[in-house]
N, C-alpha and C positions, 0 to 999 in steps of 0.2 A: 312371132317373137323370136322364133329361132334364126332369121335375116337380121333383125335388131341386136342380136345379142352376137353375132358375130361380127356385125358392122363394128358395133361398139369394142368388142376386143380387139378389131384389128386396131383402129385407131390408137386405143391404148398402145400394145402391142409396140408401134410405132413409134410414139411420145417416148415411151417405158426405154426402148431400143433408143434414140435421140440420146433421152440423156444421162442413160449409163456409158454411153461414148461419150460425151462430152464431158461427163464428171469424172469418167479415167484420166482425158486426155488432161485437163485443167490438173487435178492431181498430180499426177506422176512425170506429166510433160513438163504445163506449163508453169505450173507452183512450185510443188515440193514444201515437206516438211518444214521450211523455213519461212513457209508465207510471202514467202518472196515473186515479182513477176518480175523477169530481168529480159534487157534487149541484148542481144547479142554485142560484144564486143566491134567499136565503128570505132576506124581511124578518122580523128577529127583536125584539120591544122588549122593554122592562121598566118599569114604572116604581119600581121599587127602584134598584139600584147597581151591578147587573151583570147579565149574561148569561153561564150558568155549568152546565156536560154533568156529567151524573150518573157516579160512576166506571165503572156497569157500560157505558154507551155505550166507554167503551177497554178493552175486556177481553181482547185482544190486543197482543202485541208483535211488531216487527222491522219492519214496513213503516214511511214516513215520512207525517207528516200534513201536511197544508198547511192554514192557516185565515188566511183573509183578511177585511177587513170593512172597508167605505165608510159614512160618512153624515155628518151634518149639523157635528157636533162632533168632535174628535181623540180618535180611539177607540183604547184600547188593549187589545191581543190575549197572552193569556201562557198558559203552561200550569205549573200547579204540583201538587204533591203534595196529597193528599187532606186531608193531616192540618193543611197549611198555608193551605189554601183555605177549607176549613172554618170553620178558627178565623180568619180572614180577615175570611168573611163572616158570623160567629157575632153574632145579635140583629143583624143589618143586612137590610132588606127586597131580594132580589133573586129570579130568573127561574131556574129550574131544566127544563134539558134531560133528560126521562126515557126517552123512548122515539125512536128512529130506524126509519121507513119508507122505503124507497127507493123513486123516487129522492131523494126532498127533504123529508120530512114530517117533523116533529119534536112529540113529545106535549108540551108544558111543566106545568111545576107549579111554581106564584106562593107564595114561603115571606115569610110576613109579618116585618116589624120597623121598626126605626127606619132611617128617610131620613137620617140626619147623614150629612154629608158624611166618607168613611171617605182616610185615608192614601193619598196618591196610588199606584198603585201601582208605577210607575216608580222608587219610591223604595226599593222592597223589594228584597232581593236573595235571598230560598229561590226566586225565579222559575226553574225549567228549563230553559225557552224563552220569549223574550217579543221582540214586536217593539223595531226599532230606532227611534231617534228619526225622524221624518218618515214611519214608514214603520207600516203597519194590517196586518200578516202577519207571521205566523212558520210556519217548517217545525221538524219538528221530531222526530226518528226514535223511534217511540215503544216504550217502555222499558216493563220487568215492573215491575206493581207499583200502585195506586190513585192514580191522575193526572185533573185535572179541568183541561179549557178554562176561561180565563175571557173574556171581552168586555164592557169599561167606559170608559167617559168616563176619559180621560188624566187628568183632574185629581179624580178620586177623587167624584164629585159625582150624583147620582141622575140617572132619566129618561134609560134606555140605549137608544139606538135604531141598527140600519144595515143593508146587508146584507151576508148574513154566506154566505162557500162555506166547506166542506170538501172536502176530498179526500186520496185516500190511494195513495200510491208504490207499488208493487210494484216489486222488483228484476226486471226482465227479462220482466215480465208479455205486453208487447207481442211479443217472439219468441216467446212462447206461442203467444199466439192467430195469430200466423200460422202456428205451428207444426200448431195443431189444421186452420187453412185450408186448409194444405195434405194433410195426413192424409186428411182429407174429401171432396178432392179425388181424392185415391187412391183412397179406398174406393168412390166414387161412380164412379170409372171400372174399379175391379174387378167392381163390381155390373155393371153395364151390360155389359160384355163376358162374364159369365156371362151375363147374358140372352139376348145379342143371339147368341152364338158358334153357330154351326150347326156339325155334329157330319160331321165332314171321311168323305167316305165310299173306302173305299180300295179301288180298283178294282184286280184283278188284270194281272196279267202275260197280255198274249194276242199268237198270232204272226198274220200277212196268210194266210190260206190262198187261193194262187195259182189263178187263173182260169184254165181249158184252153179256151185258144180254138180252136174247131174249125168250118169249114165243112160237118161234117156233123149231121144231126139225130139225136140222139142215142134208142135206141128199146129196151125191155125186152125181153128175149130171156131164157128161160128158160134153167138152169144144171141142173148137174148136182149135187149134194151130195159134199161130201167122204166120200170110203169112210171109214167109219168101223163097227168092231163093234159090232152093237147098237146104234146111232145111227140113229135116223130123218132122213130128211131136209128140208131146214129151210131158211127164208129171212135173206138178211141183209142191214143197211141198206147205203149207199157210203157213211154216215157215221159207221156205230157198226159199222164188221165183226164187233166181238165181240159184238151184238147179235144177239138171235132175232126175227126178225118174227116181230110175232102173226098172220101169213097162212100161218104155215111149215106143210105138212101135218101131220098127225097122226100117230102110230106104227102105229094100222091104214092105209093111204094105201099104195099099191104105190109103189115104188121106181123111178123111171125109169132106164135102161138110159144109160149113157153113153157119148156119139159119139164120134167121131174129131176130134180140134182143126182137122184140114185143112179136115172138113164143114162146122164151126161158123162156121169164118171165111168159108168161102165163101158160106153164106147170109145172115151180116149182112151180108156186101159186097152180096151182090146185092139184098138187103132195103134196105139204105142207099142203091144207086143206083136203084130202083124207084121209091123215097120221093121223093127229090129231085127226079124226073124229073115225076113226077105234081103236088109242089107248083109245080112251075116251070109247069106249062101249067094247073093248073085253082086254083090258089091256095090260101088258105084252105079255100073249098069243098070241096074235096077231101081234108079227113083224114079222113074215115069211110075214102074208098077207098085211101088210103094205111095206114091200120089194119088195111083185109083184105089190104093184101097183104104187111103186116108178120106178118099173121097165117097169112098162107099160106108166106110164106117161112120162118116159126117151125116151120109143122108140116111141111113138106118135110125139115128141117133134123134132125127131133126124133129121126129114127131111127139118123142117121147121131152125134149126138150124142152119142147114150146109150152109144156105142164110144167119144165121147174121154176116159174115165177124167178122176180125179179135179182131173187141170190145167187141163182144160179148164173145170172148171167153178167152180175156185177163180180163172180168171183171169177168167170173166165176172162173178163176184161184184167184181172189184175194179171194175169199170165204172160198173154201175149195179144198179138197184134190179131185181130178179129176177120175172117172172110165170110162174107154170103156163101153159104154152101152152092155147091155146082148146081144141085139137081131141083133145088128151088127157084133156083135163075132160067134155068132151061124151060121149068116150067111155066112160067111166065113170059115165057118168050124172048130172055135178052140174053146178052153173050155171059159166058164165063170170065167174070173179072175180079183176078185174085186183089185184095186188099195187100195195101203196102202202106206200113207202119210210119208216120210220122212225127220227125224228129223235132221241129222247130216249124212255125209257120213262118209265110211271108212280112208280116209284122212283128214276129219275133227277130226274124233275120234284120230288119231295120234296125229295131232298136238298141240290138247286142251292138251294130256297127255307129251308136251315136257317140259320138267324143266328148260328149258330158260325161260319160260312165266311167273316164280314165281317170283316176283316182278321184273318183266321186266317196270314195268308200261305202259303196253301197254293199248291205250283208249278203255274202254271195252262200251261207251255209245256211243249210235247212235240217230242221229233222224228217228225213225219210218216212214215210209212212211203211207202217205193217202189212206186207203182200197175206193180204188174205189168201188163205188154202179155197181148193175147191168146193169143201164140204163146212165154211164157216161163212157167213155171210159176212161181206164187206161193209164195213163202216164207212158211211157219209161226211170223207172232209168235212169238215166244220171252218176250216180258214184257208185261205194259202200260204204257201212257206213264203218265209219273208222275202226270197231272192225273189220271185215273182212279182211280188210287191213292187217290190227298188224297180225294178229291171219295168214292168208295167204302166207303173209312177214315169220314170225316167223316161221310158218310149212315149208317153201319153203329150207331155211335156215339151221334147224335140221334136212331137209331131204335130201337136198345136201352134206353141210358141218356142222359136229359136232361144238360146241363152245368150246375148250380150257379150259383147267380149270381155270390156273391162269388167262384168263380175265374174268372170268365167276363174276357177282358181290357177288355170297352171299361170294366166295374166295376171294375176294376183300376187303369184309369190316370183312368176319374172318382173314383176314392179317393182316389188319389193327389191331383189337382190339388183334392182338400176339404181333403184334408191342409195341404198346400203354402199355400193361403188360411187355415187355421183358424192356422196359425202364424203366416203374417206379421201375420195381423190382431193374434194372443193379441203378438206381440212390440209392435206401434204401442200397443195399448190397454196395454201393461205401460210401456212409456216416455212413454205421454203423462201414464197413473198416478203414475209416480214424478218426473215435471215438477210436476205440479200439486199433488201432495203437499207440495213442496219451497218450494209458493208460498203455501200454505195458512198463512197466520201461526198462533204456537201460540198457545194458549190461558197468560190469564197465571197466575202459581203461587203470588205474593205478593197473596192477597186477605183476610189477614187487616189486622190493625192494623197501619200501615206505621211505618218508624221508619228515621231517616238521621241522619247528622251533623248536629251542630246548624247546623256554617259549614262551609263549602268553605274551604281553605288559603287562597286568592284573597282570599278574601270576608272571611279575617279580619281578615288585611293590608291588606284598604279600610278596614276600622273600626279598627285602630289608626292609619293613617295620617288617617285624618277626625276621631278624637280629637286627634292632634296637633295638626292646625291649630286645630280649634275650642277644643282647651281654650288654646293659647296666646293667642286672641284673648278666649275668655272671662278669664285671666287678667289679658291687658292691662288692661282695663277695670272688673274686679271688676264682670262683667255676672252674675248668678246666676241670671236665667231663662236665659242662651246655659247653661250651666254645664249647665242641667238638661235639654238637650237630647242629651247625651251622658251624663251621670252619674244613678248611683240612689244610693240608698239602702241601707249607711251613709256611701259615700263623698262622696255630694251634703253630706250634712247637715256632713258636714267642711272642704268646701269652701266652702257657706255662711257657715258661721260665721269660716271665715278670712276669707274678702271682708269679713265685720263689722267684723271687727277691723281689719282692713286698712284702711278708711276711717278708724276710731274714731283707730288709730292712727296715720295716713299720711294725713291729710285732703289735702294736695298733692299726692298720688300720686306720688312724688318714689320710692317705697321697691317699685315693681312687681315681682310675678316676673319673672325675667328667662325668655326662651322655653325652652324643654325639649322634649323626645323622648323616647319610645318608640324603641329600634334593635333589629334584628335579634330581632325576636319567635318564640318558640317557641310553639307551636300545639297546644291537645291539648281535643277536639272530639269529645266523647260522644254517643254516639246517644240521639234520646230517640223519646220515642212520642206527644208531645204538650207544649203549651205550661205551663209557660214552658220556654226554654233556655238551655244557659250553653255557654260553653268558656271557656279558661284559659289564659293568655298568660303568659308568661317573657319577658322584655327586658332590655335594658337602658338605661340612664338617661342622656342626654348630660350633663348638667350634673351628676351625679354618679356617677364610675365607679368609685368602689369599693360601688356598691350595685347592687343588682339590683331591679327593679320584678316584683313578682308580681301579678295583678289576674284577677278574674273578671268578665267580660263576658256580662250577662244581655238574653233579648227575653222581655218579659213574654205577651205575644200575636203573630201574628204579622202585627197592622196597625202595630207597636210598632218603636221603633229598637231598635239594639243599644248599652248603658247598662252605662259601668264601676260596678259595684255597689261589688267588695272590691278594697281595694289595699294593698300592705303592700312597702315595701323593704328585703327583708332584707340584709347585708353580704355581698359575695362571699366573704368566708371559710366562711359559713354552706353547707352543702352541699345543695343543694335537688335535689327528688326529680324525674324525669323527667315533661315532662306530657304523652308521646306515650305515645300509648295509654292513657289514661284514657278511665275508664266512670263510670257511674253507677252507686251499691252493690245490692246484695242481697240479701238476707236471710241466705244464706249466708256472703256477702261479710263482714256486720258482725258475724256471730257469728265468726271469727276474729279482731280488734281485741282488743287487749290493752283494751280501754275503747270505751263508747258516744258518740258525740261528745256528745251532751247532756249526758251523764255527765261526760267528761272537759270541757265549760264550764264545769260547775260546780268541779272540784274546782280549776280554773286562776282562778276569782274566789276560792276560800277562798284557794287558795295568795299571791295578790295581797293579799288581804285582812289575812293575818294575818302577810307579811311573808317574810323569807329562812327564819327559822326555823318556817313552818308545820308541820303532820303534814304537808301537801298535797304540798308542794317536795321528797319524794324521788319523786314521781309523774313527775318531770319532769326536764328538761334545757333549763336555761331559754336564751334568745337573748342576746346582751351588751345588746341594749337593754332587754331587760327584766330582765335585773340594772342596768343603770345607773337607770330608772326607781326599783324598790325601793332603791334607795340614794339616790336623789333626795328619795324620797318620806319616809323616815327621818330625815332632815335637817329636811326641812319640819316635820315633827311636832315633833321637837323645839325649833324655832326660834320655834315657833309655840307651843307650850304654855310658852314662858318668858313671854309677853308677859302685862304685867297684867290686861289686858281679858278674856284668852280662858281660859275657864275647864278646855276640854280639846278633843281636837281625834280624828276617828275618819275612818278610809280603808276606805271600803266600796267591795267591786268586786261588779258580778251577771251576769248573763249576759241579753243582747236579742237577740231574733230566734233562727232555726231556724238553725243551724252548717249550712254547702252541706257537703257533703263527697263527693269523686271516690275511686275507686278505683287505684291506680297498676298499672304492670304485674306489680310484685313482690308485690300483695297488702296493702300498708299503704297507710292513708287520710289523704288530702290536705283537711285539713277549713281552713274561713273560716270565723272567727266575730266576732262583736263585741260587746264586752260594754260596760259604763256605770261609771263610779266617780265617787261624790261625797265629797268634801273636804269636811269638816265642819267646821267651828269655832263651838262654845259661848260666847256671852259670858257674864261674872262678872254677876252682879245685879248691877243700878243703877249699871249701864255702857253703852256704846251701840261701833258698830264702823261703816265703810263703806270702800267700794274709794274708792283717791284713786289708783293708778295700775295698770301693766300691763293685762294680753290683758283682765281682768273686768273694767275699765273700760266694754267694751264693752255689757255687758248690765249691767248698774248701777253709776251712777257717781253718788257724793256723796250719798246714801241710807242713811239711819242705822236698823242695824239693831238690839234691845236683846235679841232669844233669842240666833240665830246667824246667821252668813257661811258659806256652800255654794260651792262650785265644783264645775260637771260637766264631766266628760269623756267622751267616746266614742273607744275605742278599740277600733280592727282588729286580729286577730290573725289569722296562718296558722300551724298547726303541723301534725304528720304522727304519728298512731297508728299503730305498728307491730305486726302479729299477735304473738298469742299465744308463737308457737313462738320469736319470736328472743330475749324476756326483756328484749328494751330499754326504758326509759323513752318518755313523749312526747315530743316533740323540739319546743319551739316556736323558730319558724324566724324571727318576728319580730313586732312589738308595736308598732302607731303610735299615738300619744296623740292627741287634738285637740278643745280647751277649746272646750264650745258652748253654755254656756249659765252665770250669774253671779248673785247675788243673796242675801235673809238671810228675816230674821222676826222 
């Protein structure tokens, strides 16, 4: 067990020693107090338009990123979506981030295109995270789902140069590693006390056995054997009585005869004061002759002896160690062989040396027996002291049958204390498991085609409120490039043509819009999966509150603004359909439509076309301006086919562009469309026609036409397909006219 338990410390020892290096070096190197892991400061350039990490570089979420970046020029640091970065930097030459080495090495791959100078990007708002003004860093806690760094010159302009850190947050990373510090620490000093521990040895229980001090020299004197039947007689130690010396005669060996106790005493007296007397005048020197006359006094003694029965001779055994007198040996004819006092037998000797007895606790104290005097007879043990017993027991035991290792106890309590280690250790290594676990960011789950709202609610209300102002100032002035920095197409081309007219008509500018507002906008903001995007506003009108403004706001790319396309005010009486929670259709989605939207454009120019009474006009439920319009439009024809010039007069309406169309949450479709109508009028042969006044002054004025005089208009419509199942007609919700164009042939 002792090879075992150092095995086992060493290895600790090693683990322990591991990762208290490791949880300093993490610590104090690579973390710090801030939880932060950061790459050394890398010169990154480009000479395209940006500096821009591949999505799989963030393939994780939950920690926070830090990116900062210094150099020559005001550089700007953001992080956005894959699909918006993309198309961002789609046919623009920039630097791509594809591979990450720690601590700082970065693989690049250079994607060719054009150098123009792209949209600042400070200007954009799909950004996630981006720095603030004066400042080259953003943090920024990173999110599931296909997300790219970018790093570019502030003003949107090629040749990106700086240097650039990263680094990434860990919540609580830093009590980690000192968590593991100390762990290691632990382990490293459980090891080490396994090694070092020296194996306690437990010494029995032993009493003082008392020293008889005596002025006389103490001398072996032969004894008599206890009568005993059929018992030979026999030697015993002064330290083991219940021992046989191996000098005791043998069962043939006669029997000596035993003294009288009076005799025996009187000859060791007189043996004792012989002795004395002899070493007191001839010293040393003189123990040969103090031997003979130990030995003369013994055999003087031997006769009178053999009469003192069996007390006598169990009391000279209590004294000391017993000899055959000389002279009885002699006479029998064998050598002079003194007795020598026996300590331990040969099977005592075994047994004291068996290693069960090391903390066996066996009782190693006994009560001493009463050394009988020479003149009291010895009393007959009646038991053995207990140490004999254990020690007997125990010999008897290792010398029958071995003891087992596994019950052996120091294997018992080395079990135990592997046990007790194999636990604490399996409990630290399971908690520091489920620590690091917990740190371990997951892996992200959004890695197919990403797709988000086109605006954040925020973000809308910035573009309706930055249309406000800019279109009241493009209004003030009938400025038409400001106009188009906010509006598309069909609403530009309407705005256009009013500022034409506006001049044509109001050369003093004396007749300006007056300002106006977007209030309280309603938001409904479809997810898409790629450019272009829309979402769809609901407001209303300061300068007119009995109408409602409905408009779709498009970004055709996302280097692009966000551009009122469609707009249409319909009348608050009109009941307009919610535009929270609008999506973008389905395939599913459009097979429930009572009608296709391209479908339903077309049969809304027949119905225009051919008037209140079409086939078309039971398809529908028209809006009161588009019955005032066909009422409008019915008048003109007739006012106009009375005049002599004009030979007949046709109102065609068609359908331009693709219908947008949103899904609502009810399932009926919120479609924008715009269609064109030209106003025809034929002149008689060998007549001529030209505008002399109103809006077509604008595009031709005083210009004699002799076929015919056209008028175009472009008009916006919103209406709403309702499914199949409710049976209702289309509902157009409302129809705004606006003359762009004049002229004949």
């Amino acid at each position: 067990m002792r090879i075992a338990r150092i095995t086992l410390g060493l290895l600790l020892s090693l683990s322990g020693l591991v990762a208290a290096v490791a949880g300093a070096f993490a610590a104090f190197w690579l973390v710090g107090p801030d939880n932060t892991i950061s790459t050394p400061g890398r010169e990154l350039t480009s000479r395209g338009l940006a500096v821009v990490t591949a999505p799989a570089l963030l393939d994780r979420h939950g920690p926070t990123l830090h990116v900062s970046a210094s150099g020559d020029k005001p550089l700007f640091v953001g992080v956005g979506r894959d699909l918006d970065v993309r198309d961002y930097l789609s046919g623009a030459a920039h630097t791509q981030l594809v591979r990450f080495d720690p601590p700082g090495t970065f693989g690049t791959q250079e994607v060719r295109g054009a150098s123009a100078k792209l949209t600042p990007p400070g200007e954009l708002d799909w950004w996630v995270a981006q720095s603030a003004a004066g400042s080259q860093s953003v943090n920024w806690p990173i999110q599931d789902g296909l997300y790219d760094v970018v790093v570019m010159n502030a003003d949107g302009t090629p040749a990106v140069g700086g240097q650039i850190t990263f680094g990434i947050e860990v919540h609580r990373l830093f009590g980690i590693c000192l968590l593991v510090l100390g762990a290691g620490v632990l382990v490293l000093a459980l090891g080490l006390t396994l090694m070092l521990r020296r194996r306690r040895v437990v010494v029995a229980d032993t009493i003082e056995i008392p020293v008889i001090k005596s002025d006389r020299i103490p001398v072996l004197v032969s004894t008599a054997p206890v009568a005993r039947e059929n018992t030979p007689a026999y030697r015993v130690s002064p330290f083991a009585p219940d021992r046989v010396s191996p000098f005791a005669p043998s069962a043939d060996e006669p029997t000596p005869t035993p003294a009288e106790p009076a005799a025996v005493k009187a000859a060791i007296e007189s043996a004792s004061q012989s002795a004395a007397t002899a070493a007191a005048e001839a010293g040393l020197a003189g123990a040969a002759t103090v031997g003979a006359m130990v030995d003369a006094a013994t055999g003087a003694a031997a006769p009178a002896a053999s009469t003192a029965g069996p007390v006598a001779g169990r009391a000279a055994a209590g004294r000391g160690a017993p000899v055959r007198p000389v002279a009885a040996r002699a006479a029998q004819g064998r050598p002079a062989v003194p007795a020598a006092p026996m300590f331990m037998s040969a099977a005592a000797v075994a047994r004291a040396k068996a290693p069960v007895l090391i903390g066996a606790g066996a009782a190693q104290q006994y009560a001493e027996p009463a050394r009988p005097t020479y003149n009291e007879p010895a009393e007959e043990p009646t038991a053995r002291p207990a140490y004999k017993e254990a020690v007997e027991e125990a010999g008897d035991e290792v010398a029958s049958e071995p003891v087992p290792l596994a019950v052996s106890p120091e294997f018992v309590k080395s079990d135990e204390a592997v046990r007790r280690t194999a636990a604490l250790l399996a409990s630290g290594a399971l908690l520091l498991t489920a620590t690091s676990c917990s740190l371990v960011p997951p892996k992200n789950t959004l890695t197919a085609a990403d797709s988000r709202p086109a605006v954040t609610l925020a973000d809308a209300q910035a573009v309706v409120q930055r249309y406000n102002q800019l279109n009241n100032q493009a209004n003030r002035t009938r400025d038409a490039k400001l106009a188009a920095t906010i509006e598309g197409n069909p609403t530009l081309a309407q705005t256009q043509a009013g500022f034409l007219i506006g001049r044509k008509l109001d050369a003093a500018g004396k007749e300006v819009s007056k300002p106006f507002s977007y209030t309280d906008p309603e938001i409904g903001a479809p997810q898409f999966t790629s450019y272009p995007m829309r979402f769809v506003v609901s407001s209303g009108v300061s300068d007119a509150p009995d109408n409602r403004q409905l408009g779709v706001w498009q970004r055709a790319s996302a280097g692009s603004p966000w551009l009122l396309t469609h707009s249409v005010y319909p009348p608050k009486a009109v009941e307009l359909p919610a535009v929270d929670g609008l999506r973008t259709p389905q395939g599913a989605d459009l097979e429930q439509l009572q009608g296709q939207p391209e479908a339903v454009a077309k049969d809304l120019a027949a119905y225009l076309s051919g008037g209140k009474n079409a086939p078309q006009s039971k398809l529908f439920t028209p809006s009161p301006a588009l019955t005032q319009m066909l009422d409008l439009r019915g008048k003109s024809k007739a006012a106009d086919t009375a005049e002599p010039y004009i030979a007949s007069v046709t109102d065609t309406f068609a359908p331009s562009g693709k219908p947008l169309t949103f899904i609502t949450a009810s399932g009926d479709a919120l479609v924008f469309l715009s269609l064109t109508e030209q106003y025809l009028q034929r002149v008689e042969p060998g007549s001529n026609a030209y505008w002399t006044s109103g809006e077509a002054t604008a595009f031709s004025s005083m210009v004699k036409y002799t076929q015919t005089l056209h008028q175009d208009y472009l008009h916006q419509v919103a209406l709403v397909i309702p499914v199949k199942s409710s049976g209702d007609a289309v509902q157009v919700l409302s129809i705004d006219p606006q003359l762009v164009g004049a002229g004949g042939a």
